[in-house]
CHARMM-style PDB file with segment names, atoms N, HN, CA, C and O in Angstrom:
ATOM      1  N   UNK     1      76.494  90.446 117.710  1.00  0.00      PROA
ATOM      2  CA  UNK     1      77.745  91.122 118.008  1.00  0.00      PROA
ATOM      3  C   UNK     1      78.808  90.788 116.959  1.00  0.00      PROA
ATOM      4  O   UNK     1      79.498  91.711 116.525  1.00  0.00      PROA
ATOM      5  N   UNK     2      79.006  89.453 116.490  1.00  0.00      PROA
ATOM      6  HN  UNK     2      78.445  88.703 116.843  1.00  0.00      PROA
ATOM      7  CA  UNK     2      79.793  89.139 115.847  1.00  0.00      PROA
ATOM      8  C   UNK     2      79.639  89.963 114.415  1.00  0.00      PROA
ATOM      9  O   UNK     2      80.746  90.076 113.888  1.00  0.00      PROA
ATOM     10  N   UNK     3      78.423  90.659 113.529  1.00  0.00      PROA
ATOM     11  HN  UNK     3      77.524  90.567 113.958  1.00  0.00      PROA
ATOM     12  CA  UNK     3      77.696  90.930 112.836  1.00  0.00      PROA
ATOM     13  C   UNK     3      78.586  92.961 112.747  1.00  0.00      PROA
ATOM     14  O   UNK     3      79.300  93.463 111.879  1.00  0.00      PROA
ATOM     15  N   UNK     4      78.065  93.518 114.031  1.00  0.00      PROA
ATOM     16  HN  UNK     4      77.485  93.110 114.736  1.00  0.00      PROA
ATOM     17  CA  UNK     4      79.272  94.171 114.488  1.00  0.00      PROA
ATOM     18  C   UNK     4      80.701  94.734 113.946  1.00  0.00      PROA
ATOM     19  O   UNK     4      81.109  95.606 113.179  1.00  0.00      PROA
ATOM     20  N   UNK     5      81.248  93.656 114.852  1.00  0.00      PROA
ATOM     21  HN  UNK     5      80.916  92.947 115.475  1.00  0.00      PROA
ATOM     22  CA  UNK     5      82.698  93.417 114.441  1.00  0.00      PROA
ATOM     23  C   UNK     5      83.241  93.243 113.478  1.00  0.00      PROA
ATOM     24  O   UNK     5      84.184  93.929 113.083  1.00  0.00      PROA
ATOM     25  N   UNK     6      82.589  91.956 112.704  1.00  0.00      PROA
ATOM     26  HN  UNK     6      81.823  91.399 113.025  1.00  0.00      PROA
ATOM     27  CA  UNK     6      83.091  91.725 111.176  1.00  0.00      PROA
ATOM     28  C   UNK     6      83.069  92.964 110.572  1.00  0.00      PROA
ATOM     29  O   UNK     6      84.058  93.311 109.927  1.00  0.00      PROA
ATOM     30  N   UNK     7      81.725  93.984 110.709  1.00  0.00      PROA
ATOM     31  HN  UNK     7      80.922  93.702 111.233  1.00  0.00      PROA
ATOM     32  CA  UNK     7      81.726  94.786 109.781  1.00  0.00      PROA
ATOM     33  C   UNK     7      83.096  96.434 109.994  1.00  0.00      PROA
ATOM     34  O   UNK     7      83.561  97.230 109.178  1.00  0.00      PROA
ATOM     35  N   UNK     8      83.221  96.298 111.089  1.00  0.00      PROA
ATOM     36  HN  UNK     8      82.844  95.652 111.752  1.00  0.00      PROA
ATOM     37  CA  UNK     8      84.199  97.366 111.961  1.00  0.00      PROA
ATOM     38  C   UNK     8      85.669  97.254 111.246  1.00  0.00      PROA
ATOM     39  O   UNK     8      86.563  98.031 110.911  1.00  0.00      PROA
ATOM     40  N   UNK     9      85.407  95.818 111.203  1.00  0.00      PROA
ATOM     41  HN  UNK     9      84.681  95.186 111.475  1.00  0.00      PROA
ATOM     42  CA  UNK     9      87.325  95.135 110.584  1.00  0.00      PROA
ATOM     43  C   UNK     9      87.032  95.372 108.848  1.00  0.00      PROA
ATOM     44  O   UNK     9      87.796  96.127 108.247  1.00  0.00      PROA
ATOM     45  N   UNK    10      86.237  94.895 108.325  1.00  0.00      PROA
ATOM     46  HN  UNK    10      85.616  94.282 108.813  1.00  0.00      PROA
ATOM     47  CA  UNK    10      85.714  95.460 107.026  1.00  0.00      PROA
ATOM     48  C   UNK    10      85.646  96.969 106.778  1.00  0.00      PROA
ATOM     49  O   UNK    10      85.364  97.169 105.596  1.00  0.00      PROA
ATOM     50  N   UNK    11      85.792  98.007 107.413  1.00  0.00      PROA
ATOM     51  HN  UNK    11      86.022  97.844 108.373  1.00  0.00      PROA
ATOM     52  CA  UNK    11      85.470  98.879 107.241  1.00  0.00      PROA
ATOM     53  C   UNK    11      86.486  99.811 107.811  1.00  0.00      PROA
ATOM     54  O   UNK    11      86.157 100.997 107.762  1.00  0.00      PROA
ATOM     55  N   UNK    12      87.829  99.499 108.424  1.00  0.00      PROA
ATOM     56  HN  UNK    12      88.096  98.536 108.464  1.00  0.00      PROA
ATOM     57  CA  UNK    12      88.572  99.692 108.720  1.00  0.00      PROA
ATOM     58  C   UNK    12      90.193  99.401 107.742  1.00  0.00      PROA
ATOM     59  O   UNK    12      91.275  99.987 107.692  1.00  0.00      PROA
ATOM     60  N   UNK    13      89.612  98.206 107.089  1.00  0.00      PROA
ATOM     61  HN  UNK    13      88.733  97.730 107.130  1.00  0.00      PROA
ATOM     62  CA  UNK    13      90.640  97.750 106.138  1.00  0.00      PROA
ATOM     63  C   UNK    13      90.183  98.507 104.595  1.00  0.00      PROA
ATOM     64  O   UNK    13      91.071  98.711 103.767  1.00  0.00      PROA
ATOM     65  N   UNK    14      88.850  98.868 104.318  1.00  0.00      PROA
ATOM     66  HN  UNK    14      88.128  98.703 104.991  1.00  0.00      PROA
ATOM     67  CA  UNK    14      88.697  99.087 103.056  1.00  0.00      PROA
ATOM     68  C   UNK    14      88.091 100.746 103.015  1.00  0.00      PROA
ATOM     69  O   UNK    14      88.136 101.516 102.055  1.00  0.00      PROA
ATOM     70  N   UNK    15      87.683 100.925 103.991  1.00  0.00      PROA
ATOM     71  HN  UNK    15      87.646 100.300 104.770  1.00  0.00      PROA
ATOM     72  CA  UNK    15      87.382 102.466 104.222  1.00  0.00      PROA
ATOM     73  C   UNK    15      85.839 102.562 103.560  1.00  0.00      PROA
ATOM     74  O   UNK    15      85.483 103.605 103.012  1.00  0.00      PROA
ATOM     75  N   UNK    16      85.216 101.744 103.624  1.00  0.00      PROA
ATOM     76  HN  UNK    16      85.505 100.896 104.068  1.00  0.00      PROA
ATOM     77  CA  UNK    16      83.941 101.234 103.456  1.00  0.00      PROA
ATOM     78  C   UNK    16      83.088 100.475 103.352  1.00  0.00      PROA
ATOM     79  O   UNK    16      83.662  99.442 103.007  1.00  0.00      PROA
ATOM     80  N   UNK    17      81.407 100.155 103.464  1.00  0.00      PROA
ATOM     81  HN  UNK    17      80.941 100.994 103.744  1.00  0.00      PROA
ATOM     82  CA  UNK    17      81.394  98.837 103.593  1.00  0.00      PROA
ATOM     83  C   UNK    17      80.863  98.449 102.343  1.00  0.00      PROA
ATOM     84  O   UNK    17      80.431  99.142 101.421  1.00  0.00      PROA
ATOM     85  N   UNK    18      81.018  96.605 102.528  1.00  0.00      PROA
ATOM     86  HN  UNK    18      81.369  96.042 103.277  1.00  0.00      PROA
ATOM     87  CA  UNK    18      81.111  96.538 100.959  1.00  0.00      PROA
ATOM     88  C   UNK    18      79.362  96.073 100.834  1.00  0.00      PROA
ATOM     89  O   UNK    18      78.723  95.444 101.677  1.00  0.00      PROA
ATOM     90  N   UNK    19      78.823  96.654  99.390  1.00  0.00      PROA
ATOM     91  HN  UNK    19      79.342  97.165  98.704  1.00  0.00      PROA
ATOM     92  CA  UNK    19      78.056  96.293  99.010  1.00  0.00      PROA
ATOM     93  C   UNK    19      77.210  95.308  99.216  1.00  0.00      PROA
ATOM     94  O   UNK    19      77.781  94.369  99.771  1.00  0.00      PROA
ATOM     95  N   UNK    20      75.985  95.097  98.988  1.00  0.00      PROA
ATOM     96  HN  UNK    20      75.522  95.859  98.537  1.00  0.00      PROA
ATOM     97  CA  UNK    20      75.387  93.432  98.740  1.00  0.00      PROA
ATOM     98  C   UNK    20      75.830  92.628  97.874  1.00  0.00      PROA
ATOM     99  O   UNK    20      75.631  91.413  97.915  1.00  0.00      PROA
ATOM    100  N   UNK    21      76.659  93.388  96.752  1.00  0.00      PROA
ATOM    101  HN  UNK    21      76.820  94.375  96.719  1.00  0.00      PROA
ATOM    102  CA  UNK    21      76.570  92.484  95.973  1.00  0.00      PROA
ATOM    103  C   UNK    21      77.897  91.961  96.021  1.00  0.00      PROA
ATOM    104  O   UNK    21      78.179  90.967  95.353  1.00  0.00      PROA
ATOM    105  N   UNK    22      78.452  92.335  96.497  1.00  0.00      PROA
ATOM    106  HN  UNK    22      78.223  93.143  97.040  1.00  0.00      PROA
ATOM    107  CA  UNK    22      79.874  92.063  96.836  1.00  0.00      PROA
ATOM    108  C   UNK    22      79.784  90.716  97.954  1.00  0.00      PROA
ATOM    109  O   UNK    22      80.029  89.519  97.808  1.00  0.00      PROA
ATOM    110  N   UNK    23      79.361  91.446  99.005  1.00  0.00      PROA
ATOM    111  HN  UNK    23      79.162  92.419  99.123  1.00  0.00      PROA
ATOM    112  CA  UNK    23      78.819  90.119  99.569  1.00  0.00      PROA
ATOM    113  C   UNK    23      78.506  88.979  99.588  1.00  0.00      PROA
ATOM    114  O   UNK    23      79.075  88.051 100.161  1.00  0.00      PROA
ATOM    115  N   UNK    24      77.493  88.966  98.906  1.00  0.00      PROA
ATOM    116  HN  UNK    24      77.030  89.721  98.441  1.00  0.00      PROA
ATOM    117  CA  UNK    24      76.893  87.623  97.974  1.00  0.00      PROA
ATOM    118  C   UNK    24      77.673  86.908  97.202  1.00  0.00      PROA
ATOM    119  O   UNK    24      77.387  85.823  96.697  1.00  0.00      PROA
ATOM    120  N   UNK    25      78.556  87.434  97.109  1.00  0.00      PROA
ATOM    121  HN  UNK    25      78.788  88.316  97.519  1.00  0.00      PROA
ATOM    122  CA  UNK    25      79.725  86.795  96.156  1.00  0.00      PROA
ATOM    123  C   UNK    25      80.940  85.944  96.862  1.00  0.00      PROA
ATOM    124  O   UNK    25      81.613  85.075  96.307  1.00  0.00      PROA
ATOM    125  N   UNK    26      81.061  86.401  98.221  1.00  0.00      PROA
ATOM    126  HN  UNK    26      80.515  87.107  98.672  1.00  0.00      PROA
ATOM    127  CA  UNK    26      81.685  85.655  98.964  1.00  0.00      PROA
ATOM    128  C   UNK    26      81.038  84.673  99.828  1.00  0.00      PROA
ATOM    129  O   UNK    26      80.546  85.009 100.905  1.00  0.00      PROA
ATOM    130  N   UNK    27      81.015  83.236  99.313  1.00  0.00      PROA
ATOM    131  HN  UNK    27      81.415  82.963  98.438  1.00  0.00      PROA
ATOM    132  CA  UNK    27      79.938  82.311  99.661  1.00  0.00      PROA
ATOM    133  C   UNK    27      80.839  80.957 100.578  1.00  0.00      PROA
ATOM    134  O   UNK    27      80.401  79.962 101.156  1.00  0.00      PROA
ATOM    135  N   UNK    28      82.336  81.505 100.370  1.00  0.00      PROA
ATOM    136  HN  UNK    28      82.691  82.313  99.900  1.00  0.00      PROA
ATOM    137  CA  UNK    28      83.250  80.886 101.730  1.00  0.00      PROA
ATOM    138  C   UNK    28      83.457  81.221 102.781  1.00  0.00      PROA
ATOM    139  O   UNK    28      82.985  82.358 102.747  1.00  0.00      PROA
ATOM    140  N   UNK    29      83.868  81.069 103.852  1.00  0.00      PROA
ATOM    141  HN  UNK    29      84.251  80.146 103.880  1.00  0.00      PROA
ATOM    142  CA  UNK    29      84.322  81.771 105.136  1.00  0.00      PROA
ATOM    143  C   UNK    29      85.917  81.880 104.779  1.00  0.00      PROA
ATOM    144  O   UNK    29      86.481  82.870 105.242  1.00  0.00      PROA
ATOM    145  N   UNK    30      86.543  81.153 104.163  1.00  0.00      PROA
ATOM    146  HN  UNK    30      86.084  80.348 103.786  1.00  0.00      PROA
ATOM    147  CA  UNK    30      87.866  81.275 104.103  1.00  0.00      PROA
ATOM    148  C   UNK    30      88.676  82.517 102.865  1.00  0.00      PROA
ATOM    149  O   UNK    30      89.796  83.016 102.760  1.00  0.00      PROA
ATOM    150  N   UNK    31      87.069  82.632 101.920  1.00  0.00      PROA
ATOM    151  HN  UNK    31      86.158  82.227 102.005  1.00  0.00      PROA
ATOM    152  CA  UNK    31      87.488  83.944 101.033  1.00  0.00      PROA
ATOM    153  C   UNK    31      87.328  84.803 101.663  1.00  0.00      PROA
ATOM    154  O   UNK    31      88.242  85.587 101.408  1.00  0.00      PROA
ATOM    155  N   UNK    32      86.560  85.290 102.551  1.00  0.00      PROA
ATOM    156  HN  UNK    32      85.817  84.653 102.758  1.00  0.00      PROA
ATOM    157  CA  UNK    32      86.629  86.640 103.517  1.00  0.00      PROA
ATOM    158  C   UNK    32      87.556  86.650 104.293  1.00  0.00      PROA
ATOM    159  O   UNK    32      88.327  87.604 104.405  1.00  0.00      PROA
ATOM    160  N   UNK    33      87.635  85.443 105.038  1.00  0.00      PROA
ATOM    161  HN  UNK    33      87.010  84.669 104.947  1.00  0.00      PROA
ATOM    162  CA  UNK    33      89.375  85.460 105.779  1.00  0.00      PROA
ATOM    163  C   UNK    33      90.097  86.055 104.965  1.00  0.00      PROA
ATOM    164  O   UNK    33      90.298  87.204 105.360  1.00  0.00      PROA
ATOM    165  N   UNK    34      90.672  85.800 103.854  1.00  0.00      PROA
ATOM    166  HN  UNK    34      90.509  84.868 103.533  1.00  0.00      PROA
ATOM    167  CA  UNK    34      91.913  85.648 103.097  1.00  0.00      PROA
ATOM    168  C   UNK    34      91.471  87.124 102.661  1.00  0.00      PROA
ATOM    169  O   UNK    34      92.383  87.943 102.772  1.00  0.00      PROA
ATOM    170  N   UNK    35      90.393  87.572 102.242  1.00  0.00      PROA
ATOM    171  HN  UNK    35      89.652  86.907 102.151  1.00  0.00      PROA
ATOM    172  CA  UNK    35      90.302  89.217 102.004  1.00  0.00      PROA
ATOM    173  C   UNK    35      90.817  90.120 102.891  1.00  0.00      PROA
ATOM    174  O   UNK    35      91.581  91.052 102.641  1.00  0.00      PROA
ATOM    175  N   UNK    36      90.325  89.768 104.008  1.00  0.00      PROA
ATOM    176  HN  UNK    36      89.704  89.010 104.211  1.00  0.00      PROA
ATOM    177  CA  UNK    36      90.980  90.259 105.343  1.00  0.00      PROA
ATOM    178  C   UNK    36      92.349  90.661 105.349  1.00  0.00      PROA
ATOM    179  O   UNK    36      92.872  91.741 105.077  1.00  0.00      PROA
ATOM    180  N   UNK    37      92.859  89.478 105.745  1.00  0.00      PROA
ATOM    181  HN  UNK    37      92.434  88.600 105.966  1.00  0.00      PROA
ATOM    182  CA  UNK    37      94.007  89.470 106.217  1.00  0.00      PROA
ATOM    183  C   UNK    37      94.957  89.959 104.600  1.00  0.00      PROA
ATOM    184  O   UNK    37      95.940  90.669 104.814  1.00  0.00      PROA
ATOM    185  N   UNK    38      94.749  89.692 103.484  1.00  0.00      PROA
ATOM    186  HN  UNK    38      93.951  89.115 103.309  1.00  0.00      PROA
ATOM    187  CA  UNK    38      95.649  90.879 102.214  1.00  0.00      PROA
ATOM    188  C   UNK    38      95.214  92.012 102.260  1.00  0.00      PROA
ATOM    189  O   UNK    38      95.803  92.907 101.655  1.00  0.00      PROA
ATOM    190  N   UNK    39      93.920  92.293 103.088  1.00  0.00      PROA
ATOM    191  HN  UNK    39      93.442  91.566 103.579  1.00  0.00      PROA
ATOM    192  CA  UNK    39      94.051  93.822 103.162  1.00  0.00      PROA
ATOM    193  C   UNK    39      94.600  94.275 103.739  1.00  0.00      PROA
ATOM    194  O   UNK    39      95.203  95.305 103.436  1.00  0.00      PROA
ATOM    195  N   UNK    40      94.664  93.465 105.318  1.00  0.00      PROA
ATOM    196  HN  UNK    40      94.175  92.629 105.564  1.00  0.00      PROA
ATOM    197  CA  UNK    40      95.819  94.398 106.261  1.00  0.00      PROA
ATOM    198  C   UNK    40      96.591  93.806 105.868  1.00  0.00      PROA
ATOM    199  O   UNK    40      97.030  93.403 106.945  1.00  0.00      PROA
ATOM    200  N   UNK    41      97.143  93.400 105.220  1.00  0.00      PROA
ATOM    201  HN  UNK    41      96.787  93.727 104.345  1.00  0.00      PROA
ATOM    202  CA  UNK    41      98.766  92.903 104.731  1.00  0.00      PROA
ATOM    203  C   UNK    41      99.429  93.752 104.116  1.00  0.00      PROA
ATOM    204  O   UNK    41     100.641  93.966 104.113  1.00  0.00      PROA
ATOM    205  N   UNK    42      98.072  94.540 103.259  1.00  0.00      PROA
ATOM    206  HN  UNK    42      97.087  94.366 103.262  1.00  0.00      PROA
ATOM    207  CA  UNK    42      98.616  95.475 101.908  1.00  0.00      PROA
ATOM    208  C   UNK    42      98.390  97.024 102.771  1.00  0.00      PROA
ATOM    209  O   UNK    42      98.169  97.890 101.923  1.00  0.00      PROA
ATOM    210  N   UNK    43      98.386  97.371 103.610  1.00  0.00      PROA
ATOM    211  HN  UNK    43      98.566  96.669 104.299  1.00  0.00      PROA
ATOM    212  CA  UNK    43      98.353  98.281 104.198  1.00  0.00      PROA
ATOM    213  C   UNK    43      99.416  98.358 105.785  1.00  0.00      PROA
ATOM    214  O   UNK    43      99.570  99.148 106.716  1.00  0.00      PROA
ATOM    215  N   UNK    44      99.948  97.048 105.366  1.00  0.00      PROA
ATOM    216  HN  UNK    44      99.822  96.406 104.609  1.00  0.00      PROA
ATOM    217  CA  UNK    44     101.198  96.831 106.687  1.00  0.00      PROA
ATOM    218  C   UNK    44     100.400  96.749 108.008  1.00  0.00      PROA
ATOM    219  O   UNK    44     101.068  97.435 108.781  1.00  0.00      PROA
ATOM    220  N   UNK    45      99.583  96.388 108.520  1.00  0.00      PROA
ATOM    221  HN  UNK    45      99.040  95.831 107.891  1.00  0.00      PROA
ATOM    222  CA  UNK    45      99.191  96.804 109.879  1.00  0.00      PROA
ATOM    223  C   UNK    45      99.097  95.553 110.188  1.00  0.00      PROA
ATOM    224  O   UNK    45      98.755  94.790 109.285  1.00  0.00      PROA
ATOM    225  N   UNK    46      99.323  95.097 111.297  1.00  0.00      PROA
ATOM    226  HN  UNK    46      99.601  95.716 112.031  1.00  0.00      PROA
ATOM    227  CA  UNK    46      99.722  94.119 112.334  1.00  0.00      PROA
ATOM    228  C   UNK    46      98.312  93.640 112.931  1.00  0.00      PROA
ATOM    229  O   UNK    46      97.482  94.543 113.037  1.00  0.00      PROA
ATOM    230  N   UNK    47      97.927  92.403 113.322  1.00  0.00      PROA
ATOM    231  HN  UNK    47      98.601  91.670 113.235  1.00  0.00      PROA
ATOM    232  CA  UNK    47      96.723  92.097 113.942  1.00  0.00      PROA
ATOM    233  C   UNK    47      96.199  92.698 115.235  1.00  0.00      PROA
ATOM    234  O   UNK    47      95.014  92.815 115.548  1.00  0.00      PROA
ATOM    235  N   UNK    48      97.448  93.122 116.058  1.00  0.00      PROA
ATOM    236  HN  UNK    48      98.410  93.028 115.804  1.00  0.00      PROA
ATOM    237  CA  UNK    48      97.332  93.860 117.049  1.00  0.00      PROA
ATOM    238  C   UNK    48      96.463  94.911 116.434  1.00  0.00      PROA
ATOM    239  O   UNK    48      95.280  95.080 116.729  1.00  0.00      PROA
ATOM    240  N   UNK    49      97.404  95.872 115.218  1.00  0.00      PROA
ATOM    241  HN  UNK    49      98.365  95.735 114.978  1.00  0.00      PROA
ATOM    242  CA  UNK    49      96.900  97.156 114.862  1.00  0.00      PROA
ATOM    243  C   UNK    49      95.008  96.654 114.637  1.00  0.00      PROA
ATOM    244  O   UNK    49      94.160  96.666 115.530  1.00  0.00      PROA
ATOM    245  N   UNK    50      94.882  96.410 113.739  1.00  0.00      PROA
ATOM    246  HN  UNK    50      95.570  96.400 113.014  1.00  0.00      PROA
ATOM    247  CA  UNK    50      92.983  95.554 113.372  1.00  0.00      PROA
ATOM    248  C   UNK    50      92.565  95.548 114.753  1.00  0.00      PROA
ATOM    249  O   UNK    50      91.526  96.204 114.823  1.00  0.00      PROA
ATOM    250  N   UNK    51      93.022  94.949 116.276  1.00  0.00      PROA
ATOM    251  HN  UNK    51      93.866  94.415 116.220  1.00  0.00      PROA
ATOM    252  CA  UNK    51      91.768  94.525 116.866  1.00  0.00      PROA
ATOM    253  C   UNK    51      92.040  95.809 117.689  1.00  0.00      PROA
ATOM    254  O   UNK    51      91.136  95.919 118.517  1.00  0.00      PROA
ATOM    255  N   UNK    52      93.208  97.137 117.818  1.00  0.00      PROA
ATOM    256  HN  UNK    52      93.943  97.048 117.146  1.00  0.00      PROA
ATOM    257  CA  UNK    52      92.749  97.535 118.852  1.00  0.00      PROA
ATOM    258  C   UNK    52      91.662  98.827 117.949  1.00  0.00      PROA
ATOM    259  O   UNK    52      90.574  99.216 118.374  1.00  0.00      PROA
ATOM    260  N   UNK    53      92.240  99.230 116.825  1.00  0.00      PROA
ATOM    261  HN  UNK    53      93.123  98.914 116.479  1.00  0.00      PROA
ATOM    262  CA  UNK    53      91.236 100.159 115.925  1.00  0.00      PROA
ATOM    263  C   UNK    53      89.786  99.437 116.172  1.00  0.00      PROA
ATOM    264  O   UNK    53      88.910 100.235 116.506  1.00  0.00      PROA
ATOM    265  N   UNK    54      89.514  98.529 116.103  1.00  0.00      PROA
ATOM    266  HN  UNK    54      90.225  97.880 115.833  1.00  0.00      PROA
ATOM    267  CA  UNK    54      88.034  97.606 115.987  1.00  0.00      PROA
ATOM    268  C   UNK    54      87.309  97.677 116.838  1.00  0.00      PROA
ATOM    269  O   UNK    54      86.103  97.466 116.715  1.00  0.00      PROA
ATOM    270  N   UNK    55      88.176  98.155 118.451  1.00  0.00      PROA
ATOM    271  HN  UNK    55      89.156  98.327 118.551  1.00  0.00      PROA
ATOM    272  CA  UNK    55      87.958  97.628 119.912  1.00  0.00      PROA
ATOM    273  C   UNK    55      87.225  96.103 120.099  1.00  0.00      PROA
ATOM    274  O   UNK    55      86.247  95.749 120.757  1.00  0.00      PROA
ATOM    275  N   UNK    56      88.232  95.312 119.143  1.00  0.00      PROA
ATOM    276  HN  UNK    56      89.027  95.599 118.609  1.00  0.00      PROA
ATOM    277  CA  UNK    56      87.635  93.520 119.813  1.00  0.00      PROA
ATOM    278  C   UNK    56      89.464  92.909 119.909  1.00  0.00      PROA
ATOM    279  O   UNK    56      90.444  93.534 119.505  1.00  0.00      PROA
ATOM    280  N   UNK    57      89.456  92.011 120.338  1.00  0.00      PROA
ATOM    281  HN  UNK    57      88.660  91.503 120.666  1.00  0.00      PROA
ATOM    282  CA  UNK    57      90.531  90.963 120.961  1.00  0.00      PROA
ATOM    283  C   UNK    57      91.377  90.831 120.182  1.00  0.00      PROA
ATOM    284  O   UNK    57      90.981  91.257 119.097  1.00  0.00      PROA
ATOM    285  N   UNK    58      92.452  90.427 120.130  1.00  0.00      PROA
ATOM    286  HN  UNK    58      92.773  90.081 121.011  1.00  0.00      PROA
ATOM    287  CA  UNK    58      93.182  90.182 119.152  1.00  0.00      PROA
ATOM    288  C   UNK    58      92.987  88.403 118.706  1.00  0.00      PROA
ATOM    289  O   UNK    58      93.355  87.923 117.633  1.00  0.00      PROA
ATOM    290  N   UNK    59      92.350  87.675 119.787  1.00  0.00      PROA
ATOM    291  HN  UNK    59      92.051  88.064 120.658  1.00  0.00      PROA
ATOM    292  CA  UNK    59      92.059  86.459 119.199  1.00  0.00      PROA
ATOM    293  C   UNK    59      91.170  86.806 118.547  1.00  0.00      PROA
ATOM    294  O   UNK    59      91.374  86.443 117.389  1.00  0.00      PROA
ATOM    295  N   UNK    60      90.194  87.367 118.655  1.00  0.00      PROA
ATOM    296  HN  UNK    60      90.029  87.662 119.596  1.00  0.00      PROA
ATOM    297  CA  UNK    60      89.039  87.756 117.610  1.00  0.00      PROA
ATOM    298  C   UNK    60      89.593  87.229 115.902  1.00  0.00      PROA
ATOM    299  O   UNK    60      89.362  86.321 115.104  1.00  0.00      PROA
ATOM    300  N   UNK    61      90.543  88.607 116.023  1.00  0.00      PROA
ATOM    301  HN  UNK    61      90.730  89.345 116.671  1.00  0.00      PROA
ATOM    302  CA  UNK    61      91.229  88.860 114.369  1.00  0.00      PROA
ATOM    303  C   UNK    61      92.121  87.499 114.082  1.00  0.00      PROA
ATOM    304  O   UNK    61      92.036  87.019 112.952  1.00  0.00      PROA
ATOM    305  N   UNK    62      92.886  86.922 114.954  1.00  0.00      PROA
ATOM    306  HN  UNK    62      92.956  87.312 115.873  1.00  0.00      PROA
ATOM    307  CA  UNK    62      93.557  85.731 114.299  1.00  0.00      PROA
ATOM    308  C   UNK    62      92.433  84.744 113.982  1.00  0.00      PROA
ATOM    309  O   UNK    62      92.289  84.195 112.890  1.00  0.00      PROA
ATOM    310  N   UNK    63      91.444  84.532 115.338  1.00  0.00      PROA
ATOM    311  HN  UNK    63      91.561  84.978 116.226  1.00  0.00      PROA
ATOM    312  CA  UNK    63      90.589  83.312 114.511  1.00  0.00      PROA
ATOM    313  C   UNK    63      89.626  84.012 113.082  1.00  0.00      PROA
ATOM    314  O   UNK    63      89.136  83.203 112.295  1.00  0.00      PROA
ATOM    315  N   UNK    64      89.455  85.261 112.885  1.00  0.00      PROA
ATOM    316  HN  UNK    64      89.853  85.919 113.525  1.00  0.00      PROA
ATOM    317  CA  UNK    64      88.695  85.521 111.979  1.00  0.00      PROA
ATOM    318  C   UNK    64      89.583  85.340 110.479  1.00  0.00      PROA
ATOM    319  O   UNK    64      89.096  84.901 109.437  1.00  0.00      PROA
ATOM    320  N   UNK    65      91.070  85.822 110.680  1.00  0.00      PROA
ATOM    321  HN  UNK    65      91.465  86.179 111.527  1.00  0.00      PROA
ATOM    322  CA  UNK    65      91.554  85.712 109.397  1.00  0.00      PROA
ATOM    323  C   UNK    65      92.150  84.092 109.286  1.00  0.00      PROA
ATOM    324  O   UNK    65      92.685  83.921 108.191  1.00  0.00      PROA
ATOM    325  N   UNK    66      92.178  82.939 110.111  1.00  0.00      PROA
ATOM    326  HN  UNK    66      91.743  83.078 111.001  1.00  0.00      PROA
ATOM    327  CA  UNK    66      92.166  81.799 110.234  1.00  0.00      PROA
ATOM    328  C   UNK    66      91.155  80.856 109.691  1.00  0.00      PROA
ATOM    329  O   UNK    66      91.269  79.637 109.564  1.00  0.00      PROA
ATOM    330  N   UNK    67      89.842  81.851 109.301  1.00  0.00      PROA
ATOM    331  HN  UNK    67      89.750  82.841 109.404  1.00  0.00      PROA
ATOM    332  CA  UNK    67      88.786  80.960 108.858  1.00  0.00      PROA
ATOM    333  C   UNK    67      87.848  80.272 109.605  1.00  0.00      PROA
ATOM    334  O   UNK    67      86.832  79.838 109.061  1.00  0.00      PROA
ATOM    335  N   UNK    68      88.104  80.086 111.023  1.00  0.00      PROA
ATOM    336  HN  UNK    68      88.929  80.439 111.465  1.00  0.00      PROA
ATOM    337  CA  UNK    68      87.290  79.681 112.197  1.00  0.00      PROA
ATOM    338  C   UNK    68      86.021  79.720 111.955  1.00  0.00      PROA
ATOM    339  O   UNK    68      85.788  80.858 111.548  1.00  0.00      PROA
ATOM    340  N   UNK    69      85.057  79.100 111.981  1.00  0.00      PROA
ATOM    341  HN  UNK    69      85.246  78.176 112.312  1.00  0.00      PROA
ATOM    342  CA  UNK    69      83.731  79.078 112.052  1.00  0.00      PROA
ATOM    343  C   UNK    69      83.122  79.533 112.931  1.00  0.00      PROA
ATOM    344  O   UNK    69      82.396  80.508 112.737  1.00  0.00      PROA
ATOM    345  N   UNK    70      83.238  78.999 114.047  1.00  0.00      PROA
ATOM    346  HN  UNK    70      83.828  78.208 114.204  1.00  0.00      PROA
ATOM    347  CA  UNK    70      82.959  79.694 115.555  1.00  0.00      PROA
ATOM    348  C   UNK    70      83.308  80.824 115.909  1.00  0.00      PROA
ATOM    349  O   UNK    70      82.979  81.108 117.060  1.00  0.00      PROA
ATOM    350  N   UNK    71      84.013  81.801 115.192  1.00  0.00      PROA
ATOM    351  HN  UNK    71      84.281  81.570 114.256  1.00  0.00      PROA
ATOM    352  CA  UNK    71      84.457  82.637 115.637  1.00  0.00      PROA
ATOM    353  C   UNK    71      83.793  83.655 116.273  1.00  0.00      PROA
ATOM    354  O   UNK    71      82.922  84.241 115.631  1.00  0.00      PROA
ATOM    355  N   UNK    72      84.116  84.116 117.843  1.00  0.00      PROA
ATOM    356  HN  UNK    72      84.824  83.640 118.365  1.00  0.00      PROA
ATOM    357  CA  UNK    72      82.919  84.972 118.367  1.00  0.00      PROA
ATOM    358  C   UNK    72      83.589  86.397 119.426  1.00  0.00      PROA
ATOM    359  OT1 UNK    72      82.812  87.201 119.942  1.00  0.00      PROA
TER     360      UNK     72
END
């Protein structure tokens, strides 16, 4: 599920999903956070806006652009 979601918020912020190879390249949890959250930054939308487009929680999106490990 989590697999899902990540990709919903990814694909919502960039209007597509990203590559393998793109992927592979992000080998932190805290560089995908931080991708995250300057994308909706750079597009103005509010965390609210991300989780209700996504249909997941809004804790979802804070612990995801927080870097959380557990995040579920």
């Amino acid at each position: 599920m989590l697999t899902f979601r990540l990709k919903s918020v990814i694909f919502l912020l960039y209007g597509k999903f990203l590559i393998p190879e793109t992927i592979m390249k992000i080998t932190e949890l805290t560089t995908l956070s931080a991708l995250i959250k300057k994308a909706r930054k750079d597009q103005n939308l509010t965390q609210s806006d991300v989780a209700a487009a996504c249909g997941v929680g809004l804790r979802f999106i804070v612990d995801l652009e927080k870097g959380k490990e557990s995040c579920e």
